[in-house]
Backbone as XML, in Angstrom:
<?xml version="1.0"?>
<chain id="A" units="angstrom">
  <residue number="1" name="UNK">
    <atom name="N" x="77.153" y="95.440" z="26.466"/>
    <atom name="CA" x="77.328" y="94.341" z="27.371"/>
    <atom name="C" x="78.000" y="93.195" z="26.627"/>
  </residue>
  <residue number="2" name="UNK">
    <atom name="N" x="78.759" y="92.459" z="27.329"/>
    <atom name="CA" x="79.330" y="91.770" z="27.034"/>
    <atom name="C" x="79.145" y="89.985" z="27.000"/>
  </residue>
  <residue number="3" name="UNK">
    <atom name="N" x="79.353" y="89.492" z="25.845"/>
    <atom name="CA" x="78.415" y="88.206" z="26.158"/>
    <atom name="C" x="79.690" y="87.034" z="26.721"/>
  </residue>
  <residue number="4" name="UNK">
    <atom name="N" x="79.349" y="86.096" z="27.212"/>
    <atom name="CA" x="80.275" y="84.943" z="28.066"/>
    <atom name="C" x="80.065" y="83.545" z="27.607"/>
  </residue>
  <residue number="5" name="UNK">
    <atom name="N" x="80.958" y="82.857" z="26.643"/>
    <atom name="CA" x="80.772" y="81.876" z="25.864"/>
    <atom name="C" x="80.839" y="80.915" z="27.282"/>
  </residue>
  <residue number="6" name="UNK">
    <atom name="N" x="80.303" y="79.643" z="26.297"/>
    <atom name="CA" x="80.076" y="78.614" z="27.325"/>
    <atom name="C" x="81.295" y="78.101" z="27.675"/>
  </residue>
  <residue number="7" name="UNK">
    <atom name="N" x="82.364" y="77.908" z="27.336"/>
    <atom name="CA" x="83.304" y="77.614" z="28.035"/>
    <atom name="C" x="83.852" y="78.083" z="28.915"/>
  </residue>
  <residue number="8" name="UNK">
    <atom name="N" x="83.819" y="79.407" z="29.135"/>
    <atom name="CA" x="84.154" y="80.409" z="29.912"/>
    <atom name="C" x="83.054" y="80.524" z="31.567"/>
  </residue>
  <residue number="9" name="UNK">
    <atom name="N" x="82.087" y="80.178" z="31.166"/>
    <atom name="CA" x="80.912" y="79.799" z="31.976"/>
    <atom name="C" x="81.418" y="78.283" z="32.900"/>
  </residue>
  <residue number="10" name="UNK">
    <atom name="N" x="81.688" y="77.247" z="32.033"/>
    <atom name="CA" x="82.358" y="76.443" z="32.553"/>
    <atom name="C" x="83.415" y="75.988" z="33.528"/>
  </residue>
  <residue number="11" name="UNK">
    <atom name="N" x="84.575" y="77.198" z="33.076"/>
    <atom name="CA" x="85.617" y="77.172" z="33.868"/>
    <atom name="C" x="85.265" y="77.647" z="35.402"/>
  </residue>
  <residue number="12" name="UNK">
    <atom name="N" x="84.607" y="78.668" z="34.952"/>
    <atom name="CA" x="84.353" y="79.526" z="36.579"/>
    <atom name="C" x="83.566" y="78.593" z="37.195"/>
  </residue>
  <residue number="13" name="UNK">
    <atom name="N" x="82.919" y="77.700" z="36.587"/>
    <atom name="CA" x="81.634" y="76.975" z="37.195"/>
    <atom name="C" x="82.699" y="75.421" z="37.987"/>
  </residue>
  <residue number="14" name="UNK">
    <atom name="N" x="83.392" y="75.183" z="37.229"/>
    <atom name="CA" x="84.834" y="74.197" z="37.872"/>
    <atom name="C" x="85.316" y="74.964" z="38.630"/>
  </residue>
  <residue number="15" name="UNK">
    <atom name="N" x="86.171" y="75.843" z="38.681"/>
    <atom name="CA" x="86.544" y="76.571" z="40.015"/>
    <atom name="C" x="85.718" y="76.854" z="41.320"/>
  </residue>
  <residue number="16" name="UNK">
    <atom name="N" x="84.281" y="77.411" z="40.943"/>
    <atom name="CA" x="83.613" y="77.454" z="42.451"/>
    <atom name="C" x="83.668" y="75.909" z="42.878"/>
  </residue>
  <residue number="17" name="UNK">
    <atom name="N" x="83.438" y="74.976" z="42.081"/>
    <atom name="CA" x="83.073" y="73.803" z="42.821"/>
    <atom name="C" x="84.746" y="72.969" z="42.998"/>
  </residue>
  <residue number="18" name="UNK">
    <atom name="N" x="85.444" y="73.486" z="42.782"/>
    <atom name="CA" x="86.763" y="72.837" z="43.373"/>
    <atom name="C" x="87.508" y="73.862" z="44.639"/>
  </residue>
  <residue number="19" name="UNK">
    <atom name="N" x="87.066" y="74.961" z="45.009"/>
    <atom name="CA" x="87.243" y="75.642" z="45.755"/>
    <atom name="C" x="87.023" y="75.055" z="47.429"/>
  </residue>
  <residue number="20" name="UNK">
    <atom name="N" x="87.910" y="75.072" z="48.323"/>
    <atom name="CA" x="88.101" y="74.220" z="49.279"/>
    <atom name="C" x="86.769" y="74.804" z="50.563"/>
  </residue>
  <residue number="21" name="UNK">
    <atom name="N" x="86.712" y="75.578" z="50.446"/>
    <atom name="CA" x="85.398" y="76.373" z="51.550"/>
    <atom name="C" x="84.140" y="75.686" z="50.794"/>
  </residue>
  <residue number="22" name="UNK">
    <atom name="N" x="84.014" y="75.782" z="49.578"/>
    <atom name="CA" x="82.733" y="75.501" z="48.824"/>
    <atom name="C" x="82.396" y="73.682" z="49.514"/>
  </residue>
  <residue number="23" name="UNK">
    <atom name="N" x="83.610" y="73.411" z="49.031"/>
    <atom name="CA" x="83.110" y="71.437" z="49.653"/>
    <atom name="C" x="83.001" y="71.713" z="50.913"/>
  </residue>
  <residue number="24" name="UNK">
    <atom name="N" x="83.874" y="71.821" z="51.872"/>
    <atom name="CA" x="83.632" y="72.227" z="52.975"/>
    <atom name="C" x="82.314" y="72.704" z="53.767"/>
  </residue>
  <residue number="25" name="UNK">
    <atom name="N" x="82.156" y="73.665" z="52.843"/>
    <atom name="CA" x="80.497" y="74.474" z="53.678"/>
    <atom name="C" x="79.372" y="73.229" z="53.105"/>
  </residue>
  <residue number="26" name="UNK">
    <atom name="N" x="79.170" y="72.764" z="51.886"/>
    <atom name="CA" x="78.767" y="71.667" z="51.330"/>
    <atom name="C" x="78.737" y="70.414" z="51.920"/>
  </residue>
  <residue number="27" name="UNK">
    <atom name="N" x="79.945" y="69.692" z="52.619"/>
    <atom name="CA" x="79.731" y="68.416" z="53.759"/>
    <atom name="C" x="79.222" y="69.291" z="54.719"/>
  </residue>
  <residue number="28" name="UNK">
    <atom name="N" x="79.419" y="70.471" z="55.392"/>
    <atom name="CA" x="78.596" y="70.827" z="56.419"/>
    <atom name="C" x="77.664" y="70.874" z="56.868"/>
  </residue>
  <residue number="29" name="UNK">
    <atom name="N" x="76.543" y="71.199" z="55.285"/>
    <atom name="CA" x="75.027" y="71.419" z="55.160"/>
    <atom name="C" x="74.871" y="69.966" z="55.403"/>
  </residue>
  <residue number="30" name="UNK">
    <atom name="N" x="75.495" y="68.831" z="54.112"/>
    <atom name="CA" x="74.765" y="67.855" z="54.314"/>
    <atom name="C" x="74.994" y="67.169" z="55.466"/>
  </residue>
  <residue number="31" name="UNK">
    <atom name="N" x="75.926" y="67.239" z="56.391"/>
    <atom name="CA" x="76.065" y="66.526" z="57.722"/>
    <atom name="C" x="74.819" y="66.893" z="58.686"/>
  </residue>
  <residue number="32" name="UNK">
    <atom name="N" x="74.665" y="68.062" z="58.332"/>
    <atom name="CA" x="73.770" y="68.725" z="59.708"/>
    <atom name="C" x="72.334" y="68.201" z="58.923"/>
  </residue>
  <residue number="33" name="UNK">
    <atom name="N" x="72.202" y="68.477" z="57.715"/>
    <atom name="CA" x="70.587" y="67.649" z="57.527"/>
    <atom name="C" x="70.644" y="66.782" z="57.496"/>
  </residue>
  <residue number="34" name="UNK">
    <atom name="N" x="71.594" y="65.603" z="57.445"/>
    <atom name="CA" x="71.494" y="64.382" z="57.915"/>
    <atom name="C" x="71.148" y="64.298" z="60.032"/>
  </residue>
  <residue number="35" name="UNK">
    <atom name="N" x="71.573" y="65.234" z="60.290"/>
    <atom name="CA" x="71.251" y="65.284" z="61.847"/>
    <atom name="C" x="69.867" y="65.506" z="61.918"/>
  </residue>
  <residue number="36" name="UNK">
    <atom name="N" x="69.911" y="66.344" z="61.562"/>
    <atom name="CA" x="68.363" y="66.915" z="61.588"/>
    <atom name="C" x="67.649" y="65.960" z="61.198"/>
  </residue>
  <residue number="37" name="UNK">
    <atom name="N" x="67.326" y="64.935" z="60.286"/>
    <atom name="CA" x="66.677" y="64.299" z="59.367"/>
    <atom name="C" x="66.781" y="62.675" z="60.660"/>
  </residue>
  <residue number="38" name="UNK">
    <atom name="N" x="67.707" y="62.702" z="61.299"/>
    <atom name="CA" x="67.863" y="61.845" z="62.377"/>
    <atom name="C" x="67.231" y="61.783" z="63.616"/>
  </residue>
  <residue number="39" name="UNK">
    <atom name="N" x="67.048" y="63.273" z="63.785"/>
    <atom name="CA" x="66.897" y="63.780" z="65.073"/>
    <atom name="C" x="64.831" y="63.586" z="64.961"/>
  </residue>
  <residue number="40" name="UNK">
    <atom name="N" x="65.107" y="64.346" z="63.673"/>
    <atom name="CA" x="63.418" y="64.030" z="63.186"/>
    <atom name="C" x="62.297" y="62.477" z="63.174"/>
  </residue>
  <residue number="41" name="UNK">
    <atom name="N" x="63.280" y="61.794" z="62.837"/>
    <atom name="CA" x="62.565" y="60.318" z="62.540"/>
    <atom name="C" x="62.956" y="59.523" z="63.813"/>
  </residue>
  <residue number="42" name="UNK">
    <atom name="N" x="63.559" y="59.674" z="64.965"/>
    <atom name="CA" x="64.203" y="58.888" z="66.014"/>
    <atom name="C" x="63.406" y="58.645" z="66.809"/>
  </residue>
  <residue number="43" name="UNK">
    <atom name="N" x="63.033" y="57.195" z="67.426"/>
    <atom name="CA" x="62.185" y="56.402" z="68.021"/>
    <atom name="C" x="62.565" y="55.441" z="68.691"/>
  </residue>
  <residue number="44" name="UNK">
    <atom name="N" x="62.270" y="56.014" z="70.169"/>
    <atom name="CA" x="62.756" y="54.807" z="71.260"/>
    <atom name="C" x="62.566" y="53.365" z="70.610"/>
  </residue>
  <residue number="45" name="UNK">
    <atom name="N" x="63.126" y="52.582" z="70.726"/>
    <atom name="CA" x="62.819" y="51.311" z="71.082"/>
    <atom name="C" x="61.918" y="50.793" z="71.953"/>
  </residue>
  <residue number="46" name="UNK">
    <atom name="N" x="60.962" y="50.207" z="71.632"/>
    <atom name="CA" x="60.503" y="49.439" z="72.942"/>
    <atom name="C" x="60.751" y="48.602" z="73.479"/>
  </residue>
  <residue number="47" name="UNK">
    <atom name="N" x="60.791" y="48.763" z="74.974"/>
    <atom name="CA" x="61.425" y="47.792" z="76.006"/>
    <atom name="C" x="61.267" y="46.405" z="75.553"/>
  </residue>
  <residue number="48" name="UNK">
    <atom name="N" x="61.820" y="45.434" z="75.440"/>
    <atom name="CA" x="61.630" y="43.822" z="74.948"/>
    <atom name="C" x="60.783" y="43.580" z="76.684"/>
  </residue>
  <residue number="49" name="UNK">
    <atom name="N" x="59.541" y="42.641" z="76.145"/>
    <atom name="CA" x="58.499" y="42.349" z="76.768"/>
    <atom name="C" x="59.161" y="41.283" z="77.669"/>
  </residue>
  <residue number="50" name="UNK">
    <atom name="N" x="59.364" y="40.958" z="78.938"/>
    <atom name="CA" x="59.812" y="39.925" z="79.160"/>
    <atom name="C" x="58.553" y="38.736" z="79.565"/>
  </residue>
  <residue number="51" name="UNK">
    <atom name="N" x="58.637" y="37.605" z="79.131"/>
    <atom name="CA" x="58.135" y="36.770" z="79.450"/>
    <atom name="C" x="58.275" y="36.012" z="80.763"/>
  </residue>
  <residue number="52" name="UNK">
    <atom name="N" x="57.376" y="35.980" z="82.052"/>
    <atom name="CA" x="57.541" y="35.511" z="82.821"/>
    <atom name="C" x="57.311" y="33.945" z="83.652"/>
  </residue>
  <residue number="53" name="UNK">
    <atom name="N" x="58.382" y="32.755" z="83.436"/>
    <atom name="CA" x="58.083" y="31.698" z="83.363"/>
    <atom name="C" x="57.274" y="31.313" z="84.395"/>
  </residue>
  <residue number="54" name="UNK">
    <atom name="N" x="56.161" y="30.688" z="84.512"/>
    <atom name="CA" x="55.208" y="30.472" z="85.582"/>
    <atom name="C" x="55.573" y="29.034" z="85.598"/>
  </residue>
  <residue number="55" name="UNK">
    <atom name="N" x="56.158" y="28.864" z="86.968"/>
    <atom name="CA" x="55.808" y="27.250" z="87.002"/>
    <atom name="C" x="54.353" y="26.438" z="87.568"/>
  </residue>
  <residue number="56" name="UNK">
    <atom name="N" x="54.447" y="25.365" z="86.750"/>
    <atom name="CA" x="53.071" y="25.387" z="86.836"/>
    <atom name="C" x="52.392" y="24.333" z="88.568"/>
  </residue>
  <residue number="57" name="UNK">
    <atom name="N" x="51.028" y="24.854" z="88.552"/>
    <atom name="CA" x="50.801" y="24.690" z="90.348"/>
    <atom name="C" x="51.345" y="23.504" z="90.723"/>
  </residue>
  <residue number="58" name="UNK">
    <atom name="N" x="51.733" y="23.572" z="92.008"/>
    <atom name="CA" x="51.835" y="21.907" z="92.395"/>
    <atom name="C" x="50.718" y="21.163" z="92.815"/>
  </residue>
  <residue number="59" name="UNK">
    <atom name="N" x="50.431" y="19.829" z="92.626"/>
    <atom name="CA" x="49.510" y="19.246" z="92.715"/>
    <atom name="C" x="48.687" y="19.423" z="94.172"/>
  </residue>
  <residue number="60" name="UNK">
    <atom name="N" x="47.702" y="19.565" z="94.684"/>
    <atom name="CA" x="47.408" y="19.427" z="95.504"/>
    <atom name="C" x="47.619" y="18.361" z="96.563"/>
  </residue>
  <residue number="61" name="UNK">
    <atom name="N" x="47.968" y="18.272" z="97.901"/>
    <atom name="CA" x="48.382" y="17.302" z="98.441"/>
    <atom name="C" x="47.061" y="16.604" z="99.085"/>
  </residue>
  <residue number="62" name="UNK">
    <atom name="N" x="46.762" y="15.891" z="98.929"/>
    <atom name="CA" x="45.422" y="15.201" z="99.920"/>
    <atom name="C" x="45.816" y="14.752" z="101.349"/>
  </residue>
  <residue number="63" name="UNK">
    <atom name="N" x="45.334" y="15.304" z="101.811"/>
    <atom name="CA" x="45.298" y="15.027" z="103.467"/>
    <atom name="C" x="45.128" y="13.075" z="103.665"/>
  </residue>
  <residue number="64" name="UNK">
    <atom name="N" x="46.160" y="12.742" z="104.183"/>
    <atom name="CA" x="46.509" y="11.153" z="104.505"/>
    <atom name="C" x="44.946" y="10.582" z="105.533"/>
  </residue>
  <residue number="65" name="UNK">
    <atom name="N" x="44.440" y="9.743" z="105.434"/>
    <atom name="CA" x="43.158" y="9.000" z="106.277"/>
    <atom name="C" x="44.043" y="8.422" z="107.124"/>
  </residue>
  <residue number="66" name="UNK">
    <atom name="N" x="44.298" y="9.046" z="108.367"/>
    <atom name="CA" x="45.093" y="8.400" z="109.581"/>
    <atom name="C" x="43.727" y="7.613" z="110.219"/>
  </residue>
  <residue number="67" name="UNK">
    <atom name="N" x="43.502" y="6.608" z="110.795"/>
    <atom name="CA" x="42.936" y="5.674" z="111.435"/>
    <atom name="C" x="43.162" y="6.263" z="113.007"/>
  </residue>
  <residue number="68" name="UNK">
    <atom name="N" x="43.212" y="7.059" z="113.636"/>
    <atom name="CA" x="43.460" y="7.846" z="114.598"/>
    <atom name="C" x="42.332" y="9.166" z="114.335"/>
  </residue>
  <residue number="69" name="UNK">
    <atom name="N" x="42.239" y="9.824" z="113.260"/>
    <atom name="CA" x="41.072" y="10.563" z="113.504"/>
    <atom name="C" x="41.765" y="12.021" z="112.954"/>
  </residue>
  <residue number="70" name="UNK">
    <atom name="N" x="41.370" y="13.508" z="113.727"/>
    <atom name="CA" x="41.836" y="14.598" z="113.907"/>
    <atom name="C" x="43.351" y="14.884" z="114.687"/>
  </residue>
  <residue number="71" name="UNK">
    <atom name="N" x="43.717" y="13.447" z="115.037"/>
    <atom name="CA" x="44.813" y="14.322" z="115.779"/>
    <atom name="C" x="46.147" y="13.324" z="115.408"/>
  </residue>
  <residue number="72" name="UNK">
    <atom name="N" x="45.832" y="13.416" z="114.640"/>
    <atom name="CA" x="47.091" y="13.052" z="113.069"/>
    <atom name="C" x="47.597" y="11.809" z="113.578"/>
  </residue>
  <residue number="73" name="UNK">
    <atom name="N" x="46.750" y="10.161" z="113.797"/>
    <atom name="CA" x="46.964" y="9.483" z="113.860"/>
    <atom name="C" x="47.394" y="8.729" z="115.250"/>
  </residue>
  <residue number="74" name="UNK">
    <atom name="N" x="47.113" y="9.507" z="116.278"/>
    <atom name="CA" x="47.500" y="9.319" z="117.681"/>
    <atom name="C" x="46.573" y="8.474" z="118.305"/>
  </residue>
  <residue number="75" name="UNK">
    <atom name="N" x="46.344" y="7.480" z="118.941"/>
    <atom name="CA" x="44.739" y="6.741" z="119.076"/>
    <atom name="C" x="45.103" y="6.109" z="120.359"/>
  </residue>
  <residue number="76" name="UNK">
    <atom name="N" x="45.407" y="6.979" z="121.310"/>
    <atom name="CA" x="45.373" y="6.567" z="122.940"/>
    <atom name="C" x="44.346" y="7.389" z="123.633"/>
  </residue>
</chain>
């Protein structure tokens, strides 16, 4: 058997990784586990609460003391 100096180990080891399918299939994986890894952790938003401005009561009106009585000041 034949032994394979390290440089020789090297070269082939530069060629697979400059090889155009190799990057290729390589952004592929990592695109899709970046999906996946997206798809995994993804969480609605919750609706923003709206605050609803209440205006505040109007004063109560007090009924006027007509000098006429019950029949809203009429006194014939």
């Amino acid at each position: 058997m034949g032994s394979v100096s390290l440089g020789e180990v090297f070269a082939v080891f530069g060629k697979v990784v400059t090889n155009q399918y190799v990057i290729i299939a390589t952004v592929g994986v990592v695109l899709f586990f970046n999906f996946v890894s997206y798809v995994q952790h993804y969480r609605k938003k919750p609706p923003k609460v709206r605050t609803v401005r209440t205006t505040a009561p109007a004063p109560e009106k007090k009924p006027e003391e007509n000098a006429g009585g019950e029949n809203g000041g009429d006194s014939k």
